[in-house]
C-alpha positions, 0 to 999 in steps of 0.5 A, a space after each residue: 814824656 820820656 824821649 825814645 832812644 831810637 831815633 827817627 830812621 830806626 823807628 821808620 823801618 817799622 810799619 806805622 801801628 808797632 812805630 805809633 806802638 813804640 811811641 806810645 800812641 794808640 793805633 787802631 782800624 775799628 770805626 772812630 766813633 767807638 771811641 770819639 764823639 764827632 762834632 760840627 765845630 770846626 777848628 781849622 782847615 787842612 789840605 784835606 778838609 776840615 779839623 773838627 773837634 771830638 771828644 773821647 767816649 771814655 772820659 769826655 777828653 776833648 780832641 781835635 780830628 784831622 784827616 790824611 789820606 792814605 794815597 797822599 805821597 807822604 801820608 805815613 812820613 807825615 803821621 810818622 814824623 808828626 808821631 816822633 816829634 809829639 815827644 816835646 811838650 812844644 809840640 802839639 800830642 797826638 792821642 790815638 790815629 785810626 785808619 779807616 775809610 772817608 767818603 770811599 777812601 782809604 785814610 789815617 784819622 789823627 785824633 790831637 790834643 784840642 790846642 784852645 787857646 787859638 794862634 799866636 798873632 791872635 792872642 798877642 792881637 788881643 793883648 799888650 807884649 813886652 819884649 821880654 814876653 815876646 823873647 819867652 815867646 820864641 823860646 817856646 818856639 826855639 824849643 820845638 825847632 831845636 828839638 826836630 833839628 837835633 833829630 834831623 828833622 825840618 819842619 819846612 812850613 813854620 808860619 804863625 798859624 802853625 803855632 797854637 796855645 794849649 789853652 786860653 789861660 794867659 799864665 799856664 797854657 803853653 805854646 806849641 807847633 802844629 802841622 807836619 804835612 811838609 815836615 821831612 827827615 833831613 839826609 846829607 843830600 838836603 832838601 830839594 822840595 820848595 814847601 813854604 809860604 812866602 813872607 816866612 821863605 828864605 832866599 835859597 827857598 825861593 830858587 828851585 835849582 837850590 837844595 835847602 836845609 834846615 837853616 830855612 827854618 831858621 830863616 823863618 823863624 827870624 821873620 816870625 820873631 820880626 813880626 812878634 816885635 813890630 806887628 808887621 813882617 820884614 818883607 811885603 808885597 807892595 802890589 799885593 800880590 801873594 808874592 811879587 817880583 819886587 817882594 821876591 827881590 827883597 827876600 834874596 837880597 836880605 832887604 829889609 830895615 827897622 823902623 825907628 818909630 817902631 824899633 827904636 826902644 826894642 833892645 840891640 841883642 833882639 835886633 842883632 839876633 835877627 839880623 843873624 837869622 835873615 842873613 842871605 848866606 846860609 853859611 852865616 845863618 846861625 843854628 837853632 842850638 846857637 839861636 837858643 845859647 843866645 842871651 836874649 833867649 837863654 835868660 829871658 829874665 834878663 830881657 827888658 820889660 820894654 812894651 812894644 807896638 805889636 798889638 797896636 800895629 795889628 790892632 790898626 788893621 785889623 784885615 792884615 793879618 788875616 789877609 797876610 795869612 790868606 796871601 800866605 796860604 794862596 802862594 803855597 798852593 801855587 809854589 810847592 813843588 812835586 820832588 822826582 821820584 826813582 822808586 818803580 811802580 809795581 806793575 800789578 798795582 799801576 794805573 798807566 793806561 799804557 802799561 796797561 795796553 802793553 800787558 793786554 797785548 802781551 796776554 793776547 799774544 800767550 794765549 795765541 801761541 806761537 808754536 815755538 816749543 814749551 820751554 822758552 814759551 814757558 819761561 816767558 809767562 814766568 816773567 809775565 806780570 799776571 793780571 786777570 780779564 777783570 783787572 784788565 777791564 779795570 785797568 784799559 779804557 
């Protein structure tokens, strides 16, 4: 697919059907199942539901369907993103977005490429890695995050249930990144929404007051590279809560170690790679273009062929991964901050039950009349939001 010259901030002044347009992804408002036949086979679990499989009327092309509602705050920043970054091949393609109605309200029904070949950590469970293996592995990934870092683009929410193979097939499918519910365009401001799970949060992430950018990304991709060596994460919880007090230290203060009995044969270049990535100071935290340029990842035919202890290590426990992902996805729900807002509401369209009063009382008081003369009267019901009786009724309790 041919990279668009525009970048994210020129298209985003367009409205989302002529941004799709430009993109190439069709974008329509007629009922979904004109095109796709919709399934009962559940594929996994977004903020708003269930993502199902489907497949295409038209040449039985399956897909997958994930809903997101119109009235989430950054519902169109989501498709939009999702949309743009679908360009690199390590990202997972959407076909067609539809907007229609779900159960009373209004919403984009993104239809996905069908990633088949399940999560990362359940494949490399099932398997035995070399290190070499696991270098290509993050050089997929780097390859998706250097993409999106190179746009200003952070994806905010890398995790290894974000990152799905295309198909089951060991030696063609490809490895690509999901979900850019949490995504944003980066300005030179930075972030200030903490949007992470913990065991993959860098330390600046887990200080609210602390703006963050896309190194956090980086740090992520550091602990990910961690677990893809080892079969566990540099940081854990010894209480088992989602994230303890004691885990949130060690996230801070950079504390964590390779163990000899699994570490000891795993090449020093992988291991100081890590280390440059988990880095607490985010001023010495390398990039992605640097993460990319390193020889462990730029010549992956040279890493050695070492086996690793990854699939045993997941194999012993089975439940840890999934009780990790579940503890994961626990403290996001109770992390994620709202950002503050300045942008105005449009009175016309606002639900405040007290500016709703005040307008109802304002109207009372036109109607009334204060015999004050025509033309002061006049200028003031100009100014005047108009709001009708049953919008009002609507409105007022």
């Amino acid at each position: 697919m041919q990279v668009h010259q525009k970048t994210f901030a020129e298209l985003d002044r367009l409205p989302i059907a002529q941004f799709l347009e430009q993109l190439g992804i069709g974008f329509y408002k007629h009922s979904v199942v004109e095109n796709y036949k919709l399934t009962r086979d559940k594929l996994g679990t977004g903020i708003n539901g269930s993502v199902i499989r489907v497949q295409r009327r038209s040449d039985n092309t399956l897909g997958a369907l994930k809903i997101v509602y119109k009235n989430a705050p950054r519902a169109d920043a989501e498709v939009k993103l999702h949309a743009f970054a679908t360009q690199c091949p390590h990202v997972v393609r959407i076909l067609d977005v539809y907007e229609n109605q779900y159960r009373g309200r209004s919403c984009y029904l993104i239809i996905m490429e069908c990633m088949s070949g399940g999560e990362l950590f359940d494949r490399i469970q099932q398997s035995k890695i070399t290190e070499r293996d696991a270098a290509k592995i993050m050089k997929e990934i780097g390859t998706a995050v250097q993409f999106l870092h190179n746009r200003n683009i952070a994806h905010r929410d890398l995790k290894p249930e974000n990152l799905l193979y295309s198909s089951k097939d060991v030696h063609t499918a490809t490895l690509k990144l999901i979900d850019f519910g949490f995504a944003k365009e980066v300005s030179h401001k930075g972030l200030q929404t903490p949007c992470f799970t913990p065991y993959y949060a860098a330390p600046e992430v887990l200080n609210q007051s602390v703006r963050y950018n896309m190194s956090c990304d980086m740090w992520s991709i550091g602990v990910i590279m961690y677990v893809l060596l080892c079969g566990y994460p540099p940081f854990y919880s010894a209480t088992g809560q989602p994230i303890s007090p004691g885990m949130k230290k060690r996230i801070k203060q950079g504390e964590y170690t390779f163990p000899a009995d699994d570490w000891s044969t795993v090449s020093t270049t992988a291991k100081e790679l890590i280390q440059q990535m988990l880095t607490v100071d985010v001023d010495k935290r390398i990039d992605i273009n640097i993460f990319m340029r390193s020889p462990w990842i730029a010549a992956t035919s040279e890493v050695p062929t070492t086996p690793l202890v990854t699939s045993r290590n997941l194999m012993d426990d089975m439940d840890c991964l999934k009780l990790t992902q579940h503890e994961m996805e626990t403290a996001l729900t109770t992390m994620r901050v709202d950002e503050p807002t300045s942008e105005l509401k449009n009175p016309k369209t606002s639900n405040n039950k007290l500016l709703a009063r005040r307008q109802k009382k304002k109207l009372a008081q036109l109607e009334m009349g204060n015999g004050g003369g025509g033309e002061e009267q006049s200028n003031n019901q100009q100014n005047v939001p108009v709001v009708s009786q049953n919008n009002l009724r609507d409105m007022v309790p």
